[in-house]
N, C-alpha and C positions, 0 to 999 in steps of 0.2 A: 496703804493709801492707793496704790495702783490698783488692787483688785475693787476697791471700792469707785476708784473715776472711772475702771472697765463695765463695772456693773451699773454707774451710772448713764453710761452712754450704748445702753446695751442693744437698744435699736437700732443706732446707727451701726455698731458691730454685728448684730445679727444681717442687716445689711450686707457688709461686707465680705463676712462667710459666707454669706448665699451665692457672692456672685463667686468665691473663690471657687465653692463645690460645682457651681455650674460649669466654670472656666477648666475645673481637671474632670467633670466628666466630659465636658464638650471633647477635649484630648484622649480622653479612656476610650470613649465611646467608638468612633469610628475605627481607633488604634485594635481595642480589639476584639471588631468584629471582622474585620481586615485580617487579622493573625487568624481568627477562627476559622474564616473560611477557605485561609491558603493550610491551614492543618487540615482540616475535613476533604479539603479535595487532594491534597496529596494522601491521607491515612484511604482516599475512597480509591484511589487508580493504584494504591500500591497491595489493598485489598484484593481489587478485581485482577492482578496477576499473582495471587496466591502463594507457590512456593518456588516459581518458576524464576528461575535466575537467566536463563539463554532459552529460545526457542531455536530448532535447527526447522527449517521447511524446506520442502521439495515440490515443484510442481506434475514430479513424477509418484512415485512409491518406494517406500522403504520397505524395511523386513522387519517385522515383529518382535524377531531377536534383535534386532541393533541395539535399544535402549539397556537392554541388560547385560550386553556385550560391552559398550560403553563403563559401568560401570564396575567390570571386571577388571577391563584393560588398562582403568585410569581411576583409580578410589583413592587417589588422593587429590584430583580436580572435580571429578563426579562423584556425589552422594548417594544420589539416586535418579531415575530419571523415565521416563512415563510416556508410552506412544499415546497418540490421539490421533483420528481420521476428521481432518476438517475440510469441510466445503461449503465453496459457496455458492449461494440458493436465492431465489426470490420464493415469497410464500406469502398464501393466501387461505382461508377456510374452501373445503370441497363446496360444489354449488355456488360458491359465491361471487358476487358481480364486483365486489370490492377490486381496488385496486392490489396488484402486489409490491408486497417490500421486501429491502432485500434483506436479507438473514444471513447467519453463519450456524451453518450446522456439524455438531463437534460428537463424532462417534468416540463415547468413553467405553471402559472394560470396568470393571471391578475394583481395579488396583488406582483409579482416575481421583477416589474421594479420598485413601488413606494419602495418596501421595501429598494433598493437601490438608492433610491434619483434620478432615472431615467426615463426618458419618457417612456410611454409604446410604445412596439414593437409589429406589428400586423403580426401575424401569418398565418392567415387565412388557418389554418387546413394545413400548410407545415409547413418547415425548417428555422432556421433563421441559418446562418452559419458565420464566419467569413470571413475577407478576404483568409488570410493563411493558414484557413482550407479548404474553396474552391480551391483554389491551389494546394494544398497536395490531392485533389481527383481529381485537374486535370476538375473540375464541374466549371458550370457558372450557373448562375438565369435559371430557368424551368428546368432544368435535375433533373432526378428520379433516388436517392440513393436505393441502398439495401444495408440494414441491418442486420444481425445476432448479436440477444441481448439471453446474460443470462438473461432470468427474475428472478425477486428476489422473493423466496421461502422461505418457514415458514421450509422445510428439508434441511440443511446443505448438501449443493454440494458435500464431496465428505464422505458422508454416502450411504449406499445399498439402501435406496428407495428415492433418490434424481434421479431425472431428467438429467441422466448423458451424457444425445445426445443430442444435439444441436437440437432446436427447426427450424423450416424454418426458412428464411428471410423474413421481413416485407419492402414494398415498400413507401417511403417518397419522395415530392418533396419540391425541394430547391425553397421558397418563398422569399426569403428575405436574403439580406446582414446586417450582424452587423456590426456596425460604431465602431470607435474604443475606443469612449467614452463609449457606451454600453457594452462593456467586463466585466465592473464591478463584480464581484460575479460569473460569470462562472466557475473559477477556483477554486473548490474545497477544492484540495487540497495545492494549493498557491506551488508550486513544481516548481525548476527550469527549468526544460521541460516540459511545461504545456502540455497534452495530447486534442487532436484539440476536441472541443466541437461543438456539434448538438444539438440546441436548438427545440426543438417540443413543442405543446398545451399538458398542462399535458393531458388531457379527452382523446386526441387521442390514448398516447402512455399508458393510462391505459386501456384502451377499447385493444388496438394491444394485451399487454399483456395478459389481463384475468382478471386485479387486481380490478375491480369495482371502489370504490373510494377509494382504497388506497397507501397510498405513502412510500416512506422506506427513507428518509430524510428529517433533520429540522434544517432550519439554524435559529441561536438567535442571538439578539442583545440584549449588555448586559446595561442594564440601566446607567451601570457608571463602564466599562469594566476599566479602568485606576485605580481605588482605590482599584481592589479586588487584592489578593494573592492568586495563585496558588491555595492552600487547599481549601481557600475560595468561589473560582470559581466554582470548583466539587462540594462542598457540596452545593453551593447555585444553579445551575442547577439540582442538583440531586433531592433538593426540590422539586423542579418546576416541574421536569418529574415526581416524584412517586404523586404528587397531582393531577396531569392532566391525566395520563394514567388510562387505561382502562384494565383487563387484556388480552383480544386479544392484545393490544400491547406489552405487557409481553409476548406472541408465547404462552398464554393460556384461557381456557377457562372451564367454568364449565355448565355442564349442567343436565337433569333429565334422570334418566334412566329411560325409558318406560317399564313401567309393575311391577315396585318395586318401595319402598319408600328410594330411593338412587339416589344419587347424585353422578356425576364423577369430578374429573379434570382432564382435557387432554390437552396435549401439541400440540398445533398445527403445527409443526413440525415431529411431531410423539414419540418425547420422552419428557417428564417434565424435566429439567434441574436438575443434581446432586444436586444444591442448593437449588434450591424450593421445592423439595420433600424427603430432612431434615428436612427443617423447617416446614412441613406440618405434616409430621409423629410423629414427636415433637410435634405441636403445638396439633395434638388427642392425644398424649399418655398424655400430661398434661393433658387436657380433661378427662384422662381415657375414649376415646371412640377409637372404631376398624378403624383404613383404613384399605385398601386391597388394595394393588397394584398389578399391571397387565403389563404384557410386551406381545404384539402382532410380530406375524413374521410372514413371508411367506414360505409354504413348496412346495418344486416342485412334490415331491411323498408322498401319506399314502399308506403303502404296510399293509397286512397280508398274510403271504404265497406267492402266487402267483397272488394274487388279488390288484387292483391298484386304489389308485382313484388321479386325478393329479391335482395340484396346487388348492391349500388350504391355509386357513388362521387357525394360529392355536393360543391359547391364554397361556399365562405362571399365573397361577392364584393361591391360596388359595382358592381352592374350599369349604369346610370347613367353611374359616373365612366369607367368601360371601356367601354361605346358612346361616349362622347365623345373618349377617348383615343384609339383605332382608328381605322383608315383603313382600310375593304377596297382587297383587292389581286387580289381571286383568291384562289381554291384553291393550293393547291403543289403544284406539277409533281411529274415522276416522279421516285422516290429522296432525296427531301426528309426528312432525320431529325428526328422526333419524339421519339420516346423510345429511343435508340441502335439501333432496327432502321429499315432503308429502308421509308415504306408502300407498300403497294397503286398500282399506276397510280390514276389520276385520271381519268374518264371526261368529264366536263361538267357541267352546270346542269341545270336543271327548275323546272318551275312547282311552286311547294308550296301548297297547302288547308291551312289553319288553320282546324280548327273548321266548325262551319255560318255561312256567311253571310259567313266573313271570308277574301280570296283573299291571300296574298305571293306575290311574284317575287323569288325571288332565287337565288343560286348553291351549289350543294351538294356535297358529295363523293360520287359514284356510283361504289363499290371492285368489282373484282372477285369480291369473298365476294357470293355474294348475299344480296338485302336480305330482311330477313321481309317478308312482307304487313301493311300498314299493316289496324289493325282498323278496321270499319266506323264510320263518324264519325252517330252516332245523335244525340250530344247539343247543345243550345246552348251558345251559345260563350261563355255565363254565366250562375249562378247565384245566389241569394241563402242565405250558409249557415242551414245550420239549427240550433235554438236547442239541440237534443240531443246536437250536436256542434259546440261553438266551440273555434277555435282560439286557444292558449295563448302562442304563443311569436312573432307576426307573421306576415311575407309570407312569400311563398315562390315560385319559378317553376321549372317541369318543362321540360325539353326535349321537343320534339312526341312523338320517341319511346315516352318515357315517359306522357305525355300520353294519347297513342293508346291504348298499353297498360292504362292506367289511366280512362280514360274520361272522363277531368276537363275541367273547366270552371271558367273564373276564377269563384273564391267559393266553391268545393269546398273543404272540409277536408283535407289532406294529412296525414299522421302519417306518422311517422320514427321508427324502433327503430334502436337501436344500442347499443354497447357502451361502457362508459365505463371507460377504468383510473388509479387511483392508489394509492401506494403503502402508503395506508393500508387503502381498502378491496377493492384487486384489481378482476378483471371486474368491472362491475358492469352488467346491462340497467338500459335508460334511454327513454325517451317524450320525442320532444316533437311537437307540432304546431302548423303553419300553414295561414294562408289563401289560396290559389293564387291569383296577383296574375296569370300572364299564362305563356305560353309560349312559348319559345326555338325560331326554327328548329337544324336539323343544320348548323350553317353560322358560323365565326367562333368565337364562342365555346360556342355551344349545341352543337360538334362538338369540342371543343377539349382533345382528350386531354392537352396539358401543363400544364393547372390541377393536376393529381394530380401526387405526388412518384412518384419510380420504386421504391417500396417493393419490396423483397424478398420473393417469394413473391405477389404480388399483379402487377405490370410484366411480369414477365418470364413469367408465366403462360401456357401454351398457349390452354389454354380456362378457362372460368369455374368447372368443377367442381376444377381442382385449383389455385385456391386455396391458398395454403398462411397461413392469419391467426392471430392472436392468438383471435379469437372461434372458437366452435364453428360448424363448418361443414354446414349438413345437404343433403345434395347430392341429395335428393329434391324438395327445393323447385326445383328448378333446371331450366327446361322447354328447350326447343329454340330458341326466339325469343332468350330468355336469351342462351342460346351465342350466336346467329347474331349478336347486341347486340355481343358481345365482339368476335367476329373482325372486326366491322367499325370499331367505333369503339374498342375498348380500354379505356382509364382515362377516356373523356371523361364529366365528371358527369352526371348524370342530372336533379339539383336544385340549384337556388340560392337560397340565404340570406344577408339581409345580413351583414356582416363583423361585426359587434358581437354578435349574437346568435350566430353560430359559433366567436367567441372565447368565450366564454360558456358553449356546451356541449364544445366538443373542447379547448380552448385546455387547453396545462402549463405546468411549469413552465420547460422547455429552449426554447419557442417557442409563437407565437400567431397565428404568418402563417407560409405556407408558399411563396408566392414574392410579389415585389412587380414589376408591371407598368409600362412605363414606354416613352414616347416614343428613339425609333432614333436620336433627335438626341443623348438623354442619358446613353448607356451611358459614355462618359469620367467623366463626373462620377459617375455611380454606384460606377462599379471604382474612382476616387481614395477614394472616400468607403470603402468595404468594406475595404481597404485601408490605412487612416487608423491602425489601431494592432493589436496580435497578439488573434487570434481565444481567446477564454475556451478555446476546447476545446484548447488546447495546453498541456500542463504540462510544467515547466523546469525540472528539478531541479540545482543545483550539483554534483554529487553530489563533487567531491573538495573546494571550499570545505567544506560541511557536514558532509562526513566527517573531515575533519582538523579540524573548530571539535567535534565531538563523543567523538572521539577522545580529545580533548583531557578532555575530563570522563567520559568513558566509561570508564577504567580502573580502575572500580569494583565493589565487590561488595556486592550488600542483602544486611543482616541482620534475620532478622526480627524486625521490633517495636524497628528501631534504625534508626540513619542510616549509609545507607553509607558503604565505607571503601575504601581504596586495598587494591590487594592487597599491597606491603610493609605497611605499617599493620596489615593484618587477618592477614598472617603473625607479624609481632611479639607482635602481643596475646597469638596462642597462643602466644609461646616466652615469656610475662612471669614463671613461678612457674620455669623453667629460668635466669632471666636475674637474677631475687631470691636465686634461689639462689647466682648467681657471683659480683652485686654483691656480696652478704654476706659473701662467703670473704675478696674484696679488701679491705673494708673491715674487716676484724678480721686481717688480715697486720700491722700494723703494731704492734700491739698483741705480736703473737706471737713477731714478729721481739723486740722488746725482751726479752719473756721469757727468751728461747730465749738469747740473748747479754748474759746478766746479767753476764759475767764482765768483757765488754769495755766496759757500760756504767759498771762504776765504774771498772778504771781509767780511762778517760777521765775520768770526776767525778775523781779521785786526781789526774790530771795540770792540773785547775783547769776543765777543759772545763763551760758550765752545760748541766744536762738537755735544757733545748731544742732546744741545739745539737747534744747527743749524738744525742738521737732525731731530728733533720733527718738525722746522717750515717748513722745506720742505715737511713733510711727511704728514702734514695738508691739505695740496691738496688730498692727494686721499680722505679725508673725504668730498671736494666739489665736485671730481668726484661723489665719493656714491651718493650725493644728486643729482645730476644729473641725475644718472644711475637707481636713485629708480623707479619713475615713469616710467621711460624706458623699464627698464628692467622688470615689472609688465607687462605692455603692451606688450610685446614681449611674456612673457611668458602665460598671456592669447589667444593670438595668434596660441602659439605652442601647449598649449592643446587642441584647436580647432582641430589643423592637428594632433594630437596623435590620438585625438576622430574616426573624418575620417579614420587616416590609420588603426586603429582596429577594426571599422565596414568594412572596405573592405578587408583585409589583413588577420585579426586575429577575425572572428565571432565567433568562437566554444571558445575564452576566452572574449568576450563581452556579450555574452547567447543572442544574437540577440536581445538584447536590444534598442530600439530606444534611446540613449543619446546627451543632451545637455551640454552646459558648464555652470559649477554652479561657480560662481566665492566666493571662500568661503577664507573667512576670514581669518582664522585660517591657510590655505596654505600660503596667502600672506606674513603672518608676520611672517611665518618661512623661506619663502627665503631672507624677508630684516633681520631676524637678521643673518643668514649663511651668509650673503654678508657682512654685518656690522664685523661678530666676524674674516672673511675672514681677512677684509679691516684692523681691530685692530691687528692680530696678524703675518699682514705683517707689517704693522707700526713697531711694536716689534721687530721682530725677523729677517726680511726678511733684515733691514739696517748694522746689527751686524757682516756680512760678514766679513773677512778680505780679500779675496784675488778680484781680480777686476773683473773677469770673475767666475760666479757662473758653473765651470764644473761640479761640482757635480748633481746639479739642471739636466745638459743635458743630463750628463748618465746615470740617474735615470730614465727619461724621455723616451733617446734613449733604455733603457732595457724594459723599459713598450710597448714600440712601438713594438718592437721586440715580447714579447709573444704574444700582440695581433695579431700580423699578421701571424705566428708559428701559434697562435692556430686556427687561421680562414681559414688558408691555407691548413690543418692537415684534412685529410678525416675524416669521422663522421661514426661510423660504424654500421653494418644494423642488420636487423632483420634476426635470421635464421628461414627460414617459413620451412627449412627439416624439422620439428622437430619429434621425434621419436612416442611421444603422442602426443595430442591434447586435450584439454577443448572447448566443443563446449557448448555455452551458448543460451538457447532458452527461450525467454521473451517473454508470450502471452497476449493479451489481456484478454481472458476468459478461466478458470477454462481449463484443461487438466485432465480431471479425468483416461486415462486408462494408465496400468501400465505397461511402456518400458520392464521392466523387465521380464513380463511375456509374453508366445506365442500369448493371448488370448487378452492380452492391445494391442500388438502389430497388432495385427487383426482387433480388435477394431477400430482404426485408420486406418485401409487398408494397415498396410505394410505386408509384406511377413512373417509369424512366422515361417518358417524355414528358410530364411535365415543364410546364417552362421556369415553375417559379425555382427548382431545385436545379436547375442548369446553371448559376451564376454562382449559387453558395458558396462558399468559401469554406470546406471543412477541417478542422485538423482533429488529430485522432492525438489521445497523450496516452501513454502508458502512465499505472499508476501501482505505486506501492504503500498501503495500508500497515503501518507503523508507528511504536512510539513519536515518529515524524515522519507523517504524510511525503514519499517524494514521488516528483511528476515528471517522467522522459519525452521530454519532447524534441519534434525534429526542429534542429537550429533553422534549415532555410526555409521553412513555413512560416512565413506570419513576420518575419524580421526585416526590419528596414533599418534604413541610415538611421544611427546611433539608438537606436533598438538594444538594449542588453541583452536581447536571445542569439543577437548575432556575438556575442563575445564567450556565450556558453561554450563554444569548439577552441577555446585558446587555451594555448598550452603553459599553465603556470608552473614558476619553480617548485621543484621537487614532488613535481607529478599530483600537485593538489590538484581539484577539478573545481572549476569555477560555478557557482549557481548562483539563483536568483532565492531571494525572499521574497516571500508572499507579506503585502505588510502587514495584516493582522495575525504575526506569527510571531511573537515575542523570545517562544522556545527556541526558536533556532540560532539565535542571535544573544538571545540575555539582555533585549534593548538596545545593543549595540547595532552598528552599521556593518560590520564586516566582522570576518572571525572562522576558523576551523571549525568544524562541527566531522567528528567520526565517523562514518555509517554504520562501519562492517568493522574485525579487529582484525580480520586476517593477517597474518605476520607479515606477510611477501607480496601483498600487494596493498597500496596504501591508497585508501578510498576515503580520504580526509575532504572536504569540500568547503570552499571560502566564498561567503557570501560576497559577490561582487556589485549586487545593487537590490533593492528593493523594488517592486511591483505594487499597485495598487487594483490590479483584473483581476476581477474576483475569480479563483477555482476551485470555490467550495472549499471546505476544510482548511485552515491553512496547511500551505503546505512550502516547501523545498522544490526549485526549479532546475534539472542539469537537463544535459544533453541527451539526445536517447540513444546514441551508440554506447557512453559512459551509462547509463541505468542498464542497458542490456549485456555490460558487462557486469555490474555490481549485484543486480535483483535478477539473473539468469533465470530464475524461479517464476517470474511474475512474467507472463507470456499475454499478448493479446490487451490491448485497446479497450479502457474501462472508460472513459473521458471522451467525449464528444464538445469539440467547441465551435460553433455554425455564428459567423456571420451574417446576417442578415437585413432587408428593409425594417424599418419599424414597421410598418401595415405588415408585414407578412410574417411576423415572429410570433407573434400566436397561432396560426393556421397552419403553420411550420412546427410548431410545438405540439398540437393538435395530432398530426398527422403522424409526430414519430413516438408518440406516446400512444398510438393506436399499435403501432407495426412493433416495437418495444417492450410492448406489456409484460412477456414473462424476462425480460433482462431485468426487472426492476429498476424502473431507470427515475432518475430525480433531475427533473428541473427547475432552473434557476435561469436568470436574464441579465444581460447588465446594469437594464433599468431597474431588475427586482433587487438587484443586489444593492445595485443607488439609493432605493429607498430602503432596504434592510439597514444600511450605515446612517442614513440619515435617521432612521426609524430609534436605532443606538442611541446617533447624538440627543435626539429628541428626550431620551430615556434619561439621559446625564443631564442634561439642559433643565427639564421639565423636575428634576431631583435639586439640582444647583436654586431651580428656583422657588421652589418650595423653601429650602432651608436658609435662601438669603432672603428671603422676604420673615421670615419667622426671627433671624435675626436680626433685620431692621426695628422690628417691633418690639425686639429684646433689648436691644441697643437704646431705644426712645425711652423703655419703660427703665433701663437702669439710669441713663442720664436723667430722667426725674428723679427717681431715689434719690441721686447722688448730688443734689442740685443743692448750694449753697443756698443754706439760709440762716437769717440773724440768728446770734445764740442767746437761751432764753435768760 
């Protein structure tokens, strides 16, 4: 009898089912195309890092052997593990007028494709390029890229003897398309805008470089990266690096001083790192034995009087502690390396004249180059200064050369011009003076070319006119004597000043000694000591911990002026007035069904049956509709996340991340639209029959008011961006370093703009450091830009247990998990804890999201990441385009990207509009869905 009243009201149940099926796809649908596309973007960035468990980078160079040293010293935390030479480049096709972009270009070896479970790619001395990146250059197979790369430097980019011009560009042809299975391990930094990669033969782009065989990245695989723990991971890589490394990979080295029974260490960068040269000075003063440390600089003038001698090397020393350290030994014989060239033969000794009145004997180096003519020795061998010129800053001693040249005599006033850089206020000329205490024969240390670091463009120099420096060079001043200084003694200084007062004028922030001096007995304990724990200039990124701990909360979308949301979540939201609509249909069936079957509701009462019972056995039907509808309504709704997928690759890319996705038909979706149908189905049963009056008006008015806001609010203009705006935030994102400084006439020159301009006189610029990572972080200076209750000013506070406070970026979900505040890891270092607690969010747009600290704390954490990527210019609104304009001219090969506050205003706005203009779409379609089921469902007499 049941199956025969079901089949007789089988319209109104086919009814029913329909709206059940639509009500659990409405819930499948969005549920799992929202799973799909947080699976597809996590299986796509956990792809693009391949087999790489940790990246180690250096801003300097490593050794070729490290990688496989590593996995000798430590095969039960290292598996295996894989150098790469990466840099970065802006790139464009040769001839071409196009703009450049910036690139990462990753010199592989052979061993680059098995490390990642891939067939090897053949290079054949070109390019392997993507599809998307050949696109983005506008290139096809045979065109010939140009290049401009930072090369990677043992001197921190944006210190005074760092390499602060762009090298030429290097010409590369595109050989080769990467398949898309090949991307593997490209992606470095696993980042959700992966930056387009240029694959090259390492050998070429080390030879392009200069770098011999060396590399400044090592990706690891960790033998059983799943079982370790954070702490665990740092301390077990860190093993591995300090057993394998070399100290040139530490940016050190020790070597013999030629002509004394001394040893140096010197930083090949040009300073020893503040750490290493505690533990060193430590490690002799246990000893009870002497170092001597030494800081070398460049002077652009040694003056006496009116006498000049121009650009000089001068050394900051304990003269003193270093004649007592030393042991003469002789000169060095023939083919003795100083500074990586074999010198000059060595002829023999001489009598040397010091001065009138004062005779030395001692041993000298007589080179081949010939020697200038020592100038006539007129003066006494001392004087009393005079009261119109006293010296400011202490002692000081000239080597004879200089001496001679200068005509001096202890008590003579000595002045030193030079150049001073920081990165507040750029070049800056600088003065200081001393009183000539005495002079150095050519001999020991007064000849002693390796007090100087081997700076680039100054070491390897032919002659003294090319020079290649940070300071302006005027090579008029530059006589023959000059030259003939060079060819014979090279970098050896010219002047000495105590250690204290050369800390004091050249000393930075990266170092304050430039080698430390030290007895032949003690070079073991010094390399233990250097040695003792990983050099600050090495950063160690987890990169698959950190990506799957962010992954993990990343699966989010900001809304603006809201807390973000999952993307099921923020797909639902938009289907809630389609889903109001179906609840409503469900829960007024039962109601309709009694209607509808008035005939069979009394008999039943006739045969004794009471009401409540009757309407339970009526209301049993929609539980066969359900079963009906389940299947159905699954299939419908894998269907609809198919066309959700589609419409947000073609409609909404910039919230897909250009993801290629599939439909993942997950489980866990399914069985939450059939129990939402199910608890639907149950609690119309319940509640939806209990009505008393015959026509649910309530139900329609409730309905008809929801109708109503939706279409008021979809009808209701959406209001815009004001681009007048009175200031502007103009934000400039480059590929490579920007080392000159906006602020000053002379940065600005630098770059080709105009330093007297008026309109760039008022600008406001801040420079940010930037580290390119599983999460974006930004260093910037606290007292730039912070006012009264500004959270930049709370970046420099000192929280408990040494966490370090930063700022979120708000549309950064990763950093946070949706949360307000919270720990986030950077680094796993054991011994130093670089834990960071978001202490407010930001709304200024800085590109990317990104992580906000301090930039003394980044320049301690990212030691690697050197030089000013982020340009942020305050400016008029009239004058932000022509401003724009002008440093995208001067810019061009830094690859630089900008962005505005206004553009960013409308990019969010541009967003909301995308969710708005979606939300109303599918509440208008549920309005209509809604109307057409309330007719279905609409009471009428039963026949």
């Amino acid at each position: 009898m049941a199956m025969t009243a079901f089949w007789r009201h089988r319209r109104l149940h086919a009814v029913t089912t329909m709206v059940l099926a639509l009500l659990i796809a409405g819930v499948a649908g969005p549920l799992l195309a929202g799973r799909s596309l947080r699976t597809s973007a996590r299986e796509h960035r956990l792809h693009a890092i391949g087999r790489t468990d940790v990246v180690l980078r250096t801003q300097a160079t490593f050794s070729m052997r490290l990688p496989a040293g590593m996995v000798v010293a430590a095969p039960d935390v290292v598996r295996v593990a894989e150098g790469v030479l990466v840099v970065d480049a802006s790139a464009r096709k040769t001839d071409s007028n196009d703009e450049r972009i910036a690139v990462r270009v990753v010199g592989v070896a052979d061993s680059f494709w098995p490390f990642h479970d891939l067939p090897a790619v053949s290079l054949a001395e070109g390019a392997a390029l993507t599809r998307d990146t050949l696109d983005r250059l506008r290139a096809t197979l045979g065109d010939t890229l140009e290049l401009v790369v930072w090369p990677p430097s043992e001197i921190p980019a944006d210190t005074m003897m760092a390499r602060r011009v762009l090298p030429g560009p290097i010409t590369v042809a595109v050989s080769t398309l990467i398949e898309p299975s090949h991307t593997a391990g490209l992606d470095l930094n696993a980042s959700a805008a992966p930056v387009p990669v240029i694959v090259v033969p390492m050998t070429w782009l080390q030879k392009a470089l200069g770098l011999g065989t060396r590399i400044n990245t090592v990706l690891v695989s960790l033998a059983d990266a799943d079982a370790v723990s954070m702490p665990a991971l740092g301390r077990g890589v860190e093993r591995a690096w300090l057993a394998a490394a070399a100290l040139p990979d530490h940016g050190l080295r020790i070597r013999r001083v030629p002509g004394d029974n001394v040893m140096a260490l010197e930083g090949l960068g040009g300073v020893v790192p503040p750490p290493v040269a505690t533990r060193v000075m430590s490690a002799l003063a246990r000893l009870q034995r002497p170092g001597i440390p030494a800081l070398a600089a460049v002077a652009n003038t040694l003056r006496v009087g009116d006498r000049r001698v121009p650009y000089s090397t001068v050394a900051a020393i304990d003269l003193d502690g270093y004649l007592r350290l030393s042991v003469p030994s002789g000169p060095p014989g023939p083919g003795v390396d100083l500074s990586g060239e074999s010198d000059p033969l060595v002829r023999g000794a001489l009598e040397v004249r010091v001065g009138r009145g004062g005779t030395r004997v001692g041993r000298v180096q007589m080179l081949e180059a010939t020697a200038s003519p020592a100038a006539p020795d007129t003066r006494t061998s001392s004087r009393t200064p005079t009261t119109d010129d006293p010296p400011e800053h202490g002692a000081i001693w000239l080597n004879e050369w200089t001496a001679a040249r200068l005509d001096a005599a202890a008590g003579d006033t000595v002045h030193l011009d030079f150049d001073a850089w920081s990165a507040d206020a750029g070049l800056t000329p600088r003065h200081a003076s001393f009183r000539l205490e005495g002079v150095m024969p050519m001999m020991r240390i007064g000849g002693d070319r390796t007090l100087v670091p081997d700076w680039p463009g100054i070491a390897n120099a032919p002659t003294l006119a090319s020079w290649r420096t940070p300071m302006p060079l005027d090579r008029t001043r530059i006589r023959a004597e000059d030259e003939a200084y060079w060819a014979q003694w090279r970098t050896a200084p010219k002047a000495f000043v105590p250690l204290e007062v050369g800390q004091q004028l050249w000393g930075d922030s990266y170092g304050q000694i430039s080698s430390i001096r030290f007895a032949v007995r003690d070079a073991d304990a010094v390399a233990a000591a250097v040695r003792a724990e990983m050099p600050t200039r090495v950063t160690m990124d987890p990169l698959r911990a950190t990506l799957t701990t962010a992954l993990d909360a990343s699966s989010l979308l900001p809304m603006r002026d809201a807390p973000v949301l999952p993307y099921d979540t923020l797909l639902l939201m938009a289907h809630l007035v389609p889903l109001a609509a179906l609840w409503l249909a469900v829960w007024l069936r039962p109601r309709q069904v009694e209607h509808q079957r008035r005939d069979e509701v009394l008999l039943f009462r006739m045969i004794g049956f009471p009401l409540a019972d009757v309407r339970t056995r009526l209301s049993r039907d929609i539980y066969a509709c359900l079963a009906i509808a389940l299947p159905a309504g699954l299939a419908i709704g894998a269907g609809y996340a198919t066309v959700l997928l589609a419409a947000m690759r073609l409609w909404w890319p910039a919230h897909s991340g250009g993801i290629t996705t599939t439909l993942r038909i997950d489980a866990t979706s399914l069985l939450a639209a059939a129990l939402t149908a199910t608890i639907v189905a149950t609690l119309a049963v319940w509640f939806g029959g209990r009505r008393r009056d015959g026509w649910p008006r309530r139900a329609f008015v409730l309905f008809a008011l929801i109708a109503g806001v939706v279409i008021g609010v979809t009808l209701a203009p959406r209001p815009s961006v004001d681009t007048a705006a009175e200031e502007v935030t103009v934000f400039v994102d480059t590929a490579l370093p920007v080392m000159a400084d906006l602020h000053m006439a002379a940065g600005r020159a630098a770059l080709g703009l105009d330093p007297a301009d008026e309109a760039w006189r008022d600008v406001h610029v801040q420079r940010v450091r930037v580290h390119d990572g599983v999460r974006r972080v930004l260093g910037v200076h606290v007292r730039v830009g912070a006012g009264p209750g500004d959270a930049r000013a709370r970046l420099g506070d000192e929280l408990p247990g040494a966490i370090i406070p930063g700022i979120a970026h708000r549309p950064s979900p990763s950093f946070t998990g949706g949360r307000d505040t919270g720990d986030i890891v950077l680094t796993p270092a054991a011994d130093v804890p670089d834990a960071v607690r978001v202490i407010d969010r930001t709304d200024l747009d800085l590109g990317p999201p990104a992580l906000v600290i301090d930039e003394a704390r980044f320049k301690r954490i990212f030691a690697s990441e050197t030089g000013y990527r982020l340009l942020i210019l305050r400016v008029r609104g009239d004058q932000a385009a022509r401003m724009a304009d002008d440093l995208r001219r001067v810019l061009e090969r830094y690859a630089p990207h900008f962005t505005t506050s206004v553009d960013a205003a409308a990019e969010r706005q541009r967003q909301a509009d995308d969710l708005f203009r979606v939300w109303r779409l599918l509440s208008l379609a549920g309005v209509a869905i809604g109307a057409a089921l309330l007719f279905l469902t609409r009471q009428t007499p039963p026949s």
